[in-house]
C-alpha positions in Angstrom: 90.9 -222.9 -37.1 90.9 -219.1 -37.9 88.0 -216.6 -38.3 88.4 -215.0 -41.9 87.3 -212.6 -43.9 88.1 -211.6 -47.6 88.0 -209.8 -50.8 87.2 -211.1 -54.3 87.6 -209.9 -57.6 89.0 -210.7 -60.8 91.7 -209.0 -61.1 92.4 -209.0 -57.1 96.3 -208.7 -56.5 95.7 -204.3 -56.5 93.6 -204.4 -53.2 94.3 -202.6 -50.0 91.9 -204.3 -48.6 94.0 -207.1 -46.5 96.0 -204.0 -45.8 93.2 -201.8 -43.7 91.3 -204.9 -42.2 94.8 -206.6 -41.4 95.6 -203.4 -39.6 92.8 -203.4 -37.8 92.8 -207.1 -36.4 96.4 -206.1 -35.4 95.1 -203.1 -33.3 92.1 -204.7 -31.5 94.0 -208.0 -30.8 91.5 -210.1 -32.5 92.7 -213.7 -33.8 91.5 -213.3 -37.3 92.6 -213.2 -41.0 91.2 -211.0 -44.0 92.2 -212.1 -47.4 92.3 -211.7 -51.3 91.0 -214.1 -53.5 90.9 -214.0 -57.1 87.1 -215.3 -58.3 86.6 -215.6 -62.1 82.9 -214.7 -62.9 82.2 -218.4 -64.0 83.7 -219.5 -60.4 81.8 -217.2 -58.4 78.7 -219.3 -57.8 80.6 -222.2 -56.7 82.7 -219.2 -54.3 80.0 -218.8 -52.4 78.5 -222.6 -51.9 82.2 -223.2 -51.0 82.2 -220.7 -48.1 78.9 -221.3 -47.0 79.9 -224.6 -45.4 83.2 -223.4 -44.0 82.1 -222.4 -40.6 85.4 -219.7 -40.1 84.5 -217.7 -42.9 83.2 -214.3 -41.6 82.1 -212.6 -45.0 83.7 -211.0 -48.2 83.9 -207.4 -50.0 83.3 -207.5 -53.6 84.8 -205.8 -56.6 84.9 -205.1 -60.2 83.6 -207.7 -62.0 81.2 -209.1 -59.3 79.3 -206.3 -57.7 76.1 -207.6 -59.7 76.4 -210.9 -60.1 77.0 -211.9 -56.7 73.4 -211.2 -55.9 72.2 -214.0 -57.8 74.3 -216.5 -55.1 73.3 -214.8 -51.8 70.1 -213.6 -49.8 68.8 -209.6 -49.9 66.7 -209.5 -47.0 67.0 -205.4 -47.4 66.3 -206.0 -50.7 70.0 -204.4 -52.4 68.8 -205.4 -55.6 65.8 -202.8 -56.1 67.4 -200.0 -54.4 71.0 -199.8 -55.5 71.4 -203.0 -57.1 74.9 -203.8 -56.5 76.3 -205.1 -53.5 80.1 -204.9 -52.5 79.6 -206.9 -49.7 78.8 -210.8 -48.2 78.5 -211.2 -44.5 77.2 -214.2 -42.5 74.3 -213.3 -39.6 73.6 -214.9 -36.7 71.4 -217.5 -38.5 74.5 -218.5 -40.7 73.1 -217.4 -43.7 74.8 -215.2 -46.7 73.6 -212.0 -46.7 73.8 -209.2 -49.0 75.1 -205.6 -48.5 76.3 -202.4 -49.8 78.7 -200.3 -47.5 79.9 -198.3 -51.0 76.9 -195.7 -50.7 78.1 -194.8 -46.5 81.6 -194.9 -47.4 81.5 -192.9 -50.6 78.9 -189.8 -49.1 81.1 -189.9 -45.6 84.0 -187.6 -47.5 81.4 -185.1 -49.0 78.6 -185.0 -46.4 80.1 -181.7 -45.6 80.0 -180.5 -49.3 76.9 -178.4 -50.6 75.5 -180.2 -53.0 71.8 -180.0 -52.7 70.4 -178.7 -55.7 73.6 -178.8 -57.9 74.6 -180.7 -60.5 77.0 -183.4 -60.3 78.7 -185.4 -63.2 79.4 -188.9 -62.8 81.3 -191.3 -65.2 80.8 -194.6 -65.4 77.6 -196.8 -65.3 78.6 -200.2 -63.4 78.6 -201.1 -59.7 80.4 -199.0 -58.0 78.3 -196.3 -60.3 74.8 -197.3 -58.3 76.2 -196.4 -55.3 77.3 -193.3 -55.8 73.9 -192.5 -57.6 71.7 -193.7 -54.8 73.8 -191.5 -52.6 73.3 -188.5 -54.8 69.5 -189.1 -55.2 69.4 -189.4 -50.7 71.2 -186.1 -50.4 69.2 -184.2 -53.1 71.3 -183.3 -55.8 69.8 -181.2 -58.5 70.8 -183.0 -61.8 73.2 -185.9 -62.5 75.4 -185.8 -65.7 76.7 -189.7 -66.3 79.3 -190.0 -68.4 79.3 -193.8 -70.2 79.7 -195.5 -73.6 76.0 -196.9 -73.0 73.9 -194.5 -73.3 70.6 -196.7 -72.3 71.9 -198.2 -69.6 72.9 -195.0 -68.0 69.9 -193.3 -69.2 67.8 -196.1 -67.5 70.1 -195.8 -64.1 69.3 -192.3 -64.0 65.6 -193.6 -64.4 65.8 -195.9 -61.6 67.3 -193.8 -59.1 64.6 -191.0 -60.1 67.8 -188.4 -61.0 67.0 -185.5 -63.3 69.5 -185.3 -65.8 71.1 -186.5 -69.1 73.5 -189.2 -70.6 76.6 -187.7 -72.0 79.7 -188.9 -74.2 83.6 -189.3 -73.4 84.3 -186.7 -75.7 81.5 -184.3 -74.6 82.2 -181.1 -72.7 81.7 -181.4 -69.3 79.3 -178.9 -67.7 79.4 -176.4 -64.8 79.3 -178.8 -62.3 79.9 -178.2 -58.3 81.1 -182.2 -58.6 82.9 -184.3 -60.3 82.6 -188.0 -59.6 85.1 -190.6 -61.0 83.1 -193.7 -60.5 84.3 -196.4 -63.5 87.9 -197.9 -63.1 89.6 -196.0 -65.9 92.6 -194.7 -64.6 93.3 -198.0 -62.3 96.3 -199.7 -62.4 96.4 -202.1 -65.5 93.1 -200.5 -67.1 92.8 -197.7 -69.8 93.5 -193.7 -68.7 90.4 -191.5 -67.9 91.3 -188.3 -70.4 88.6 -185.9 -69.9 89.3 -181.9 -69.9 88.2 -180.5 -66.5 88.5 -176.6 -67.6 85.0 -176.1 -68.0 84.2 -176.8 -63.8 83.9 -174.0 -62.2 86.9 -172.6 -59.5 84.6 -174.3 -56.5 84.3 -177.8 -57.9 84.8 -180.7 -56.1 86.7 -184.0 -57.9 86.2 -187.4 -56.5 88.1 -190.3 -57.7 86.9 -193.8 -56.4 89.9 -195.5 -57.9 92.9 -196.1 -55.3 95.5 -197.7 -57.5 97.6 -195.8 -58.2 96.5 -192.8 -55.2 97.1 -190.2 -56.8 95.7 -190.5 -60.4 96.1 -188.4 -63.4 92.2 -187.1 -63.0 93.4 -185.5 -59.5 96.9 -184.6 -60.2 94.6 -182.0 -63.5 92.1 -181.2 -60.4 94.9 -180.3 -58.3 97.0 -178.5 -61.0 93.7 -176.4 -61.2 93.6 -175.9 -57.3 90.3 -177.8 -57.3 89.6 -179.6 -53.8 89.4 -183.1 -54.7 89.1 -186.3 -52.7 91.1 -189.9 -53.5 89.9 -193.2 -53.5 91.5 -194.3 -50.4 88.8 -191.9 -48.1 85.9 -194.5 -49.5 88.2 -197.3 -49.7 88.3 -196.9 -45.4 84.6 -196.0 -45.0 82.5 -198.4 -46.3 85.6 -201.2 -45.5 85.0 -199.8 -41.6 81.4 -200.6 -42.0 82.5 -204.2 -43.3 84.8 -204.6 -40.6 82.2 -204.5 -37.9 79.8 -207.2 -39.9 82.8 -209.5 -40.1 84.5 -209.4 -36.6 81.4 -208.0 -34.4 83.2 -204.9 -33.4 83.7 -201.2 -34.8 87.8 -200.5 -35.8 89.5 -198.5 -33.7 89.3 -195.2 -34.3 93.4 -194.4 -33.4 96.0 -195.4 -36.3 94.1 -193.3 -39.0 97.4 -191.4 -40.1 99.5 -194.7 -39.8 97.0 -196.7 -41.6 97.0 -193.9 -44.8 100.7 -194.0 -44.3 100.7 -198.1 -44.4 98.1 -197.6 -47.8 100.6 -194.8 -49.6 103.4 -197.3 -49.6 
């Protein structure tokens, strides 16, 4: 039988994933599958018992709805849950057991680490999983204050709290502040979900404009951060990153590091 590896979600048919780590397998020779699989949240325990006793299953990468919930079904030896507490990844170690990652917080930083951003202020919108990571990224590289944008205010007043961010819980239909970054980290603006309409004027000329969503590429958030000659980032730069850190927990070895520019050509089709 195969090795595999796969993605879950609910829905799952936008991934790229099967895409990059398909790619890769192709590149290093390696006999192996990666995979979508559509989980619904009252499936996902029963996921993971499944593909505990199948021997050929290498591991998983989570998304939107599971990022949370999947904790409850496998170990944290690093202990995810009181540091980010969202994991978008499964892998099996040497012992055979399920255990619990986050490759989001490496694969979103990567992009920026060049940025300046210590002692700024950075707006983020959203408050769910994909959210955590980019705050416990923020918190590791020092950034002065953190304005989340969310419809619940306590629960992003209390992720502030747990990531120990200065900063304050703001509105959709607030004005945005003088911000040297602006992070896109809730799936509005995905493929199938509601738009993201927010009014980027008040960033300043140097602002940076990160969208995590990859579907469609180019979104309507960076087509107005482009239109205002802002730098801005897509999702596909952290959809690679923290999937290359994946990669080498599935398959035991690091992707290759030729067939960058074919494999953003293969992802843009």
């Amino acid at each position: 039988m195969t090795i595999y590896a796969e993605v879950i979600g609910h829905p799952i048919s936008h991934s790229k994933s099967p895409l990059i780590h398909g790619h890769w397998l192709r590149l290093l020779g390696i006999s192996g599958e990666y995979r979508a699989h559509d989980v619904l949240p009252d499936n996902l325990e029963q996921y993971f018992a499944t593909r505990a006793a199948d021997a050929n299953w290498r591991g998983c990468n989570i998304t939107i709805p599971h990022k949370i919930a999947a904790l409850d079904f496998v170990s944290d030896p690093g202990d995810v849950r009181a540091s980010i507490g969202a994991i978008n990844t499964v892998f099996r170690n040497e012992s055979g057991a399920l255990v619990a990652t986050n490759t989001d917080a490496g694969g979103f930083y990567g992009p920026i680490a060049d940025v300046p951003i210590v002692g700024e202020t950075a707006v983020v919108i959203g408050a769910g999983g994909a959210a955590r990571a980019v705050l416990f990224a923020l918190a590791q590289a020092d950034v002065g204050e953190v304005v989340l944008v969310a419809r619940n205010a306590l629960k992003a007043a209390g992720l502030l709290a747990h990531f120990g961010l200065k900063g304050k819980v703001i509105g959709f239909d607030a004005r945005l502040p003088d911000a040297a970054l602006l992070v896109n980290a809730s799936p509005l603006g995905m493929v199938g979900r509601e738009a993201l309409d927010i009014d980027l004027s008040p960033l300043p000329d140097h602002a940076l404009v990160y969208d995590l969503v990859y579907a469609p590429i180019e979104t309507p958030l960076l087509k107005a951060a482009r239109a205002r000659d802002l730098e801005a980032v897509d999702g596909l730069e952290m959809l690679v990153g923290q999937a290359a850190i994946a990669f080498e927990l599935f398959f035991g070895v690091a992707p290759p590091e030729e067939g960058e520019d074919e494999l953003r050509a293969l992802l843009l089709k």
